[in-house]
Biopython code that builds the backbone (N, CA, C, O; Angstrom):
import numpy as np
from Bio.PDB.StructureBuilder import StructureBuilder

atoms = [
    (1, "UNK", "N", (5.797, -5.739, -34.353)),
    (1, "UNK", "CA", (4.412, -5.734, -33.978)),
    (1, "UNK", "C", (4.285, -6.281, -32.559)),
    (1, "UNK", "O", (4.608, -7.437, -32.285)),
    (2, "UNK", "N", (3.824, -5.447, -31.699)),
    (2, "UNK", "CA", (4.010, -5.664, -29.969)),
    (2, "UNK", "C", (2.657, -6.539, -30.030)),
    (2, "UNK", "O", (1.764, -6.339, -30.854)),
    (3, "UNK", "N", (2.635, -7.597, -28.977)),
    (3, "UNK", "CA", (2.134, -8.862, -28.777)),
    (3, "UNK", "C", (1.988, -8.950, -27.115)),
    (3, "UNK", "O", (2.927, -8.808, -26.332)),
    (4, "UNK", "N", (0.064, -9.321, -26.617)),
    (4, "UNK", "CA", (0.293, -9.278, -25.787)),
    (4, "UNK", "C", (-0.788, -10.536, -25.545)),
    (4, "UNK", "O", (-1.442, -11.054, -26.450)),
    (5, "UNK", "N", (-0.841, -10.972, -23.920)),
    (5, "UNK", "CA", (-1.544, -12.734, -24.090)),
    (5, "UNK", "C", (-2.186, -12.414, -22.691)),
    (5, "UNK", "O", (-1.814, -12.193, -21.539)),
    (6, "UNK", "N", (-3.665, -12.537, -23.610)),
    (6, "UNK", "CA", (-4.859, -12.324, -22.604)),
    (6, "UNK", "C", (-5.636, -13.437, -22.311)),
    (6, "UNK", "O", (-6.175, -13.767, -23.367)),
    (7, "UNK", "N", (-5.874, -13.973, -21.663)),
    (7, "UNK", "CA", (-6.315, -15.154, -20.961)),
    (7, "UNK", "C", (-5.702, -16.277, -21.323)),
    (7, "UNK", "O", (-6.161, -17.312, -20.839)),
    (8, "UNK", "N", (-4.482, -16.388, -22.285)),
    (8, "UNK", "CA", (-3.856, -17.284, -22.863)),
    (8, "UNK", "C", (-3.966, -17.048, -24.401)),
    (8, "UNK", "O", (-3.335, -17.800, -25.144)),
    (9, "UNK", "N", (-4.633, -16.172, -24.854)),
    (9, "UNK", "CA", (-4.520, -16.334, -26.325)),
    (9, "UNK", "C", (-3.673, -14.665, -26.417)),
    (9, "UNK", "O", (-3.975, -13.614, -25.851)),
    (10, "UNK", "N", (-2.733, -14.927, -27.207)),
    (10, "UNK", "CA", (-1.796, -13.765, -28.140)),
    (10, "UNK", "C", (-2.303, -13.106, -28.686)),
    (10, "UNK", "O", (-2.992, -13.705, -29.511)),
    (11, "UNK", "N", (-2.434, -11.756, -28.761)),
    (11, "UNK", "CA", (-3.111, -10.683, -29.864)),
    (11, "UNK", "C", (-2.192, -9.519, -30.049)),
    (11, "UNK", "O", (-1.564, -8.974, -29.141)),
    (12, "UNK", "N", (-2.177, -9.241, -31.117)),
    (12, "UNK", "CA", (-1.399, -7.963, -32.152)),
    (12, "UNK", "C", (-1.720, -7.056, -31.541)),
    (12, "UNK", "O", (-2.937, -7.055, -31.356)),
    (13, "UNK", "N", (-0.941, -5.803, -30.883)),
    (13, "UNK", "CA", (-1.751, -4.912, -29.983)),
    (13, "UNK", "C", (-2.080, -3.667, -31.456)),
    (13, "UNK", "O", (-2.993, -2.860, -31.280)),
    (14, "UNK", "N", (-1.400, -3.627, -32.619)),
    (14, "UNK", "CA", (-1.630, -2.897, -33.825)),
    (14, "UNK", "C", (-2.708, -3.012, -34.248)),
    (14, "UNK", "O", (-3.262, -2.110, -34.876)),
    (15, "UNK", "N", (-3.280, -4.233, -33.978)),
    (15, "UNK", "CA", (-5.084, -4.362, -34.190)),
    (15, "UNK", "C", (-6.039, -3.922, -33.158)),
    (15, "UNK", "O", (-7.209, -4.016, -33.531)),
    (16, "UNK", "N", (-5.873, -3.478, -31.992)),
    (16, "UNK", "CA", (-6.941, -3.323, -31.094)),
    (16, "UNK", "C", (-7.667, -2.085, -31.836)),
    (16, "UNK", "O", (-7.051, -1.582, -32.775)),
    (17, "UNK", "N", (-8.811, -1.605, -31.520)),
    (17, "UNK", "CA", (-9.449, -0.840, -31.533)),
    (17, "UNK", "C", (-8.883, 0.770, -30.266)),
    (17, "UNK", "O", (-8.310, 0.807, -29.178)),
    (18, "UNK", "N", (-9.251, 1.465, -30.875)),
    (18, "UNK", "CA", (-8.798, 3.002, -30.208)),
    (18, "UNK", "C", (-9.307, 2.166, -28.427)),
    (18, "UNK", "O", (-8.482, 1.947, -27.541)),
    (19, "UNK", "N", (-10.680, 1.876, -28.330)),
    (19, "UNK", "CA", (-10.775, 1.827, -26.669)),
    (19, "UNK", "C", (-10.064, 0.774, -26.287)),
    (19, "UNK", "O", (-9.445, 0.675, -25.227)),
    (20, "UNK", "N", (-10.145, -0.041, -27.162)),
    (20, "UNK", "CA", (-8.809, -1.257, -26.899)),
    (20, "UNK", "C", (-7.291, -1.086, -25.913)),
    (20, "UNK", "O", (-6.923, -1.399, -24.781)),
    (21, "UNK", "N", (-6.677, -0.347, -27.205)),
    (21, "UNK", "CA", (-5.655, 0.683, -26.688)),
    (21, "UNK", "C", (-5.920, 1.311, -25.517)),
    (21, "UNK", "O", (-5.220, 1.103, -24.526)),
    (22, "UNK", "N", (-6.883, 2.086, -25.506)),
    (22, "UNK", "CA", (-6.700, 2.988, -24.216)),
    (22, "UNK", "C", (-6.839, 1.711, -22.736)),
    (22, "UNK", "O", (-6.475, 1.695, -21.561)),
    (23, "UNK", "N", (-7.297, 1.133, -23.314)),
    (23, "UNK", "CA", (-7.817, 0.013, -21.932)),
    (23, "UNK", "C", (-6.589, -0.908, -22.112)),
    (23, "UNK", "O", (-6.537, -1.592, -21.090)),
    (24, "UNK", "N", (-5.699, -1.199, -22.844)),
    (24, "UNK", "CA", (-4.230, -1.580, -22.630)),
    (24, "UNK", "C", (-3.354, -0.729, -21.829)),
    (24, "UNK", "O", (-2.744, -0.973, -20.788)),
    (25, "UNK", "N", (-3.436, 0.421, -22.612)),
    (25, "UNK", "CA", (-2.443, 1.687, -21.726)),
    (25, "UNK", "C", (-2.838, 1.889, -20.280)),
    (25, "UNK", "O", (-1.998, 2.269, -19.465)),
    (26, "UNK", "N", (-4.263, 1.614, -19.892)),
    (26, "UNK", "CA", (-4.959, 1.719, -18.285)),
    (26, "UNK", "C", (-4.213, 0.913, -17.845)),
    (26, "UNK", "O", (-3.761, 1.236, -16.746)),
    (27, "UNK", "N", (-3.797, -0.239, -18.319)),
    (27, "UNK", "CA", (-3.627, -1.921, -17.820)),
    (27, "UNK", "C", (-2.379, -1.384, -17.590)),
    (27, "UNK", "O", (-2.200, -1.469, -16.375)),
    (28, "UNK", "N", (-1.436, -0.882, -18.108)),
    (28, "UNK", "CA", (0.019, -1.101, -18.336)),
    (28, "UNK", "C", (0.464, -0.056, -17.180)),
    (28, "UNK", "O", (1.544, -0.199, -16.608)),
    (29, "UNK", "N", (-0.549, 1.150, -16.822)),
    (29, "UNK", "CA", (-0.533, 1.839, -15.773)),
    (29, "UNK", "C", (-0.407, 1.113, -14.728)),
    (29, "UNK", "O", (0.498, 0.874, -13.929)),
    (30, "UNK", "N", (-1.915, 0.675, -14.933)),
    (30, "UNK", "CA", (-2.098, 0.128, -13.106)),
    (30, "UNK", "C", (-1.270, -0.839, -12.712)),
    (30, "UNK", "O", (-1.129, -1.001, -11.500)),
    (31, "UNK", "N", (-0.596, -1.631, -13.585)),
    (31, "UNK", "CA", (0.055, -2.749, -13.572)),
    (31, "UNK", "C", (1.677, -2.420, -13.092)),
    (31, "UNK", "O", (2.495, -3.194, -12.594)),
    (32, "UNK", "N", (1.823, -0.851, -13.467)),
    (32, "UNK", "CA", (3.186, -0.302, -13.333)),
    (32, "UNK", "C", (2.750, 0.217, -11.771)),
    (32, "UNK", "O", (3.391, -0.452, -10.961)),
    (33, "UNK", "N", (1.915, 1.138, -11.136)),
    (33, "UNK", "CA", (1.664, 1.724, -9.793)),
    (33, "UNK", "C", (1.638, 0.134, -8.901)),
    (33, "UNK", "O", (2.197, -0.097, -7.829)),
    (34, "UNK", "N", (0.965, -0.639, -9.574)),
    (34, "UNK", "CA", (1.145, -1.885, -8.369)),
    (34, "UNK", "C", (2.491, -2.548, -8.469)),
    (34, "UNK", "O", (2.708, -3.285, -7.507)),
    (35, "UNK", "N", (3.145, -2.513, -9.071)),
    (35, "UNK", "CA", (4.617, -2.944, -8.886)),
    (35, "UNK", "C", (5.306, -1.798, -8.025)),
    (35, "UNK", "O", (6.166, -2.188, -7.235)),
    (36, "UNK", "N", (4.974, -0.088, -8.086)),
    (36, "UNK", "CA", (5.432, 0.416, -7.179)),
    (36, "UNK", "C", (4.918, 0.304, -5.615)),
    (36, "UNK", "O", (5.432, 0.564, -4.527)),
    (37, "UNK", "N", (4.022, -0.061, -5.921)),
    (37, "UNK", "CA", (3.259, -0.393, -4.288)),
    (37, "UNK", "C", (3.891, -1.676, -3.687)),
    (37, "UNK", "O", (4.569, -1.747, -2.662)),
    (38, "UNK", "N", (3.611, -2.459, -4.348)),
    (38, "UNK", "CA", (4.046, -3.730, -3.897)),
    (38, "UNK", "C", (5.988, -3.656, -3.492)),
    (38, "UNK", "O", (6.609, -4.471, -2.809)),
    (39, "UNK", "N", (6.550, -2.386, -4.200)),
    (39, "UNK", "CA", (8.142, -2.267, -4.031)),
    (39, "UNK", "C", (7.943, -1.522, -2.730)),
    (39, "UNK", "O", (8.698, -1.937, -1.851)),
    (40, "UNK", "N", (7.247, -0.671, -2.406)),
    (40, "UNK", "CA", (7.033, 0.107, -1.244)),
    (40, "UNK", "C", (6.438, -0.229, -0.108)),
    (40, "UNK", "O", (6.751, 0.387, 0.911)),
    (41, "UNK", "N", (5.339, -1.407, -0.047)),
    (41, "UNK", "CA", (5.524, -1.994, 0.639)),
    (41, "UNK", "C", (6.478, -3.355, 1.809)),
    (41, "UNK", "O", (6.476, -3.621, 3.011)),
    (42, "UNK", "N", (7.250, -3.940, 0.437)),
    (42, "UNK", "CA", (8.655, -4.456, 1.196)),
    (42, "UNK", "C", (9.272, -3.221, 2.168)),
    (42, "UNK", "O", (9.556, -3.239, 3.366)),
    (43, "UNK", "N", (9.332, -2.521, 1.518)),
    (43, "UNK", "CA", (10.484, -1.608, 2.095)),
    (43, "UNK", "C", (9.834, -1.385, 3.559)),
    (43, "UNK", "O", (10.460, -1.621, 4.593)),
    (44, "UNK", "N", (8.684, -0.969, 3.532)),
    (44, "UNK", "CA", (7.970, -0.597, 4.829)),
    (44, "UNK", "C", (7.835, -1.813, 5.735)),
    (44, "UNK", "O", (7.669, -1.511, 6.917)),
    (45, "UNK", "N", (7.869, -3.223, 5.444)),
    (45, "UNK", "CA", (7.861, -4.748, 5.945)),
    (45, "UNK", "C", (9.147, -4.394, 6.534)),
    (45, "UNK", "O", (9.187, -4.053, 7.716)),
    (46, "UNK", "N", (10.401, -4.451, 5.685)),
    (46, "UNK", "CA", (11.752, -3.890, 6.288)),
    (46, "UNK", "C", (11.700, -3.238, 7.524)),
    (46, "UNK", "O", (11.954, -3.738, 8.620)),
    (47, "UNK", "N", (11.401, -2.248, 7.314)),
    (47, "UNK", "CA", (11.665, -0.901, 8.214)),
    (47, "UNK", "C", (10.735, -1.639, 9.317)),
    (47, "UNK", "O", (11.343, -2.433, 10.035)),
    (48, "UNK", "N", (9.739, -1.532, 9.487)),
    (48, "UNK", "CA", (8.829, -2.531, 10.522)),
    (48, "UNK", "C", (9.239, -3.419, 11.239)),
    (48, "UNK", "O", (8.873, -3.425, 12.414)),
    (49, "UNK", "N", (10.207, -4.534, 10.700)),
    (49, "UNK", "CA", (10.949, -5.777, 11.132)),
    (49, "UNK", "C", (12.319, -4.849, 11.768)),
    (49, "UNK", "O", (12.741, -5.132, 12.889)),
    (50, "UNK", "N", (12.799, -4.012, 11.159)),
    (50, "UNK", "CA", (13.756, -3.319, 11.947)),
    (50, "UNK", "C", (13.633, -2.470, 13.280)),
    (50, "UNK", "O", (14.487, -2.404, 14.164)),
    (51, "UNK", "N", (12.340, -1.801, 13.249)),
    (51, "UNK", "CA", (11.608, -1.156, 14.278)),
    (51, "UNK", "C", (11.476, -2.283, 15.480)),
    (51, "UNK", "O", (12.224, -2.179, 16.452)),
    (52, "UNK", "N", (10.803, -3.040, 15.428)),
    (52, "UNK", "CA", (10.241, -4.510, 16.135)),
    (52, "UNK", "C", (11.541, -5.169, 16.682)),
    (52, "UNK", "O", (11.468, -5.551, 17.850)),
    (53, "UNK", "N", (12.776, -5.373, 15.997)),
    (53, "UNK", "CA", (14.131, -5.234, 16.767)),
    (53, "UNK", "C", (14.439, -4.843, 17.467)),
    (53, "UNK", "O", (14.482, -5.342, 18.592)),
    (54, "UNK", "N", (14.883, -3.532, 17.089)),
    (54, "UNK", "CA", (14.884, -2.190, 17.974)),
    (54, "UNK", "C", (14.120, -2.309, 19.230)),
    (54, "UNK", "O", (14.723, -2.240, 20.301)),
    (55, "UNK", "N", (12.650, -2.507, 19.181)),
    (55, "UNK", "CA", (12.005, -2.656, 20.384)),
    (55, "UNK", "C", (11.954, -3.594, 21.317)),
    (55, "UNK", "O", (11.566, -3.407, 22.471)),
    (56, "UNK", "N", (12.255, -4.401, 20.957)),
    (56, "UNK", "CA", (12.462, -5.746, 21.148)),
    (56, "UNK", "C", (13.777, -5.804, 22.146)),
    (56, "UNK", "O", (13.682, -6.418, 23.209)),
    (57, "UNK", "N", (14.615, -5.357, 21.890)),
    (57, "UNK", "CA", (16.315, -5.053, 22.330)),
    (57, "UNK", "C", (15.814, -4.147, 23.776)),
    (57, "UNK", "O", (16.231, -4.304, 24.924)),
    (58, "UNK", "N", (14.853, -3.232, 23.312)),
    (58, "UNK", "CA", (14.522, -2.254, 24.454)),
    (58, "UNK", "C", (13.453, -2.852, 25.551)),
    (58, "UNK", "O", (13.224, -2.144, 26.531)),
    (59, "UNK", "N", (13.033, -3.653, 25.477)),
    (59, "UNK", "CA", (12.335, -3.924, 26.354)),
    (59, "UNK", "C", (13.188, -5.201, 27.196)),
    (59, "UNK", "O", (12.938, -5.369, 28.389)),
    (60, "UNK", "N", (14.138, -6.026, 26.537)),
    (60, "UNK", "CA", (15.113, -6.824, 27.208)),
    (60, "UNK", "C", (15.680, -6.283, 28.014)),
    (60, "UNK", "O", (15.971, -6.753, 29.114)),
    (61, "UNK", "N", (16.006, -4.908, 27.499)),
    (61, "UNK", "CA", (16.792, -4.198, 28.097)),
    (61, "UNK", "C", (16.175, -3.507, 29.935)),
    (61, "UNK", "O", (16.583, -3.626, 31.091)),
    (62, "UNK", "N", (15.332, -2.994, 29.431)),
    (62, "UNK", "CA", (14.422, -2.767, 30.856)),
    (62, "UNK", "C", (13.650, -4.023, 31.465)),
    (62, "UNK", "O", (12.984, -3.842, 32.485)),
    (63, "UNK", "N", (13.706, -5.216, 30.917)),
    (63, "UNK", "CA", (13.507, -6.445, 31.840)),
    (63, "UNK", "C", (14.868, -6.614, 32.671)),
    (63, "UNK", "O", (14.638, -6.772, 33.870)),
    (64, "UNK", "N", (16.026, -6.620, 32.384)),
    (64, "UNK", "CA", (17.167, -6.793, 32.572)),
    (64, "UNK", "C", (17.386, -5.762, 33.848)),
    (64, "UNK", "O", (18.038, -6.144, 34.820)),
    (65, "UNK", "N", (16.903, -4.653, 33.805)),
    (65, "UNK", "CA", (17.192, -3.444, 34.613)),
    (65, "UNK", "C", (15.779, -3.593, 35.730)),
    (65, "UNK", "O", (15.859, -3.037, 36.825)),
    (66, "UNK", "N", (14.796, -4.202, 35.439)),
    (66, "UNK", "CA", (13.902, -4.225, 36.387)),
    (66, "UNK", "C", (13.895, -5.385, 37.301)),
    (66, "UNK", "O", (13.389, -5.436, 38.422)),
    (67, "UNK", "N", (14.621, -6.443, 36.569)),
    (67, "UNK", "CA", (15.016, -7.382, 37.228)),
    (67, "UNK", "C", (15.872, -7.386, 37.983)),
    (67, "UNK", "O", (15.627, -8.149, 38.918)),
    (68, "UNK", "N", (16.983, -6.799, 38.071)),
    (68, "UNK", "CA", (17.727, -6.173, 38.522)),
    (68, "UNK", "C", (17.763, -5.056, 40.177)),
    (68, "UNK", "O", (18.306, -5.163, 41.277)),
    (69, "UNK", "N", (17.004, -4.211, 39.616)),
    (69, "UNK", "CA", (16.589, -3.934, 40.680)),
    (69, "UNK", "C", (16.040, -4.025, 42.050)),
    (69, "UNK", "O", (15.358, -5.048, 42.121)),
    (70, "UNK", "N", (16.061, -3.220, 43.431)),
    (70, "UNK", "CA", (15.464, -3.710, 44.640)),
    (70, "UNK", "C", (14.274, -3.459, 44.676)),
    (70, "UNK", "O", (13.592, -3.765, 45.654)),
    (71, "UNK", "N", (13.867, -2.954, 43.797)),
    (71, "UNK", "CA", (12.487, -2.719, 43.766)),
    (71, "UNK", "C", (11.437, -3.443, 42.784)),
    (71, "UNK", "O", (10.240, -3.153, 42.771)),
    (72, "UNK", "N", (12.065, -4.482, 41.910)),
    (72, "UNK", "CA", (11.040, -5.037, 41.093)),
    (72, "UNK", "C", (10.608, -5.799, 41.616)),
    (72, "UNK", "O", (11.053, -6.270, 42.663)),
    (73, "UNK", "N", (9.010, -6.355, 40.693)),
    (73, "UNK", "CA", (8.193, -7.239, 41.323)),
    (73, "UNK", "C", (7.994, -8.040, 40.905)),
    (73, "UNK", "O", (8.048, -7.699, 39.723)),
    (74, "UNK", "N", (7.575, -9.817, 40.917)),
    (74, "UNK", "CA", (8.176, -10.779, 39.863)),
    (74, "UNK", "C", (7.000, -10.889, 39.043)),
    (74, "UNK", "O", (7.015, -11.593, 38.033)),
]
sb = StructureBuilder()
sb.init_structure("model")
sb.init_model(0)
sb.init_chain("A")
sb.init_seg("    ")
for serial, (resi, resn, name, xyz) in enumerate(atoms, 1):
    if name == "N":
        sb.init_residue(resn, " ", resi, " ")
    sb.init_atom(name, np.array(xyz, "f"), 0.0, 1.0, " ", f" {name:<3s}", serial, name[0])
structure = sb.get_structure()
């Protein structure tokens, strides 16, 4: 008998009522898409922090080369 704890109290999910159920199964949805969001957003934090590197490297890089140069200006 599956068991689930709503504001702190335990309930038999074999007892809910039909809209009960359906408003568990909503829950268990949305609850599953925000764990994929929230996984897809790391990933995109990642990729972002890797990008921002990347750019980061590139603009040292053309400080380095402008500094460098007879023509830069301070």
């Amino acid at each position: 008998m599956p068991r689930i704890t709503v504001g702190g109290i335990d309930y038999n999910t074999e007892d809910l009522t039909e809209n009960g159920k359906a408003q568990l199964a909503s829950l268990q949805f949305l609850e599953s898409q925000m764990r994929k969001l929230n996984t897809e957003v790391a990933i995109y934090k990642t990729a972002r922090e890797g990008y921002l590197r990347a750019l980061r490297a590139e603009l040292a890089k053309a400080g380095q080369t402008d500094a460098a140069s007879p023509d830069a200006q301070p």
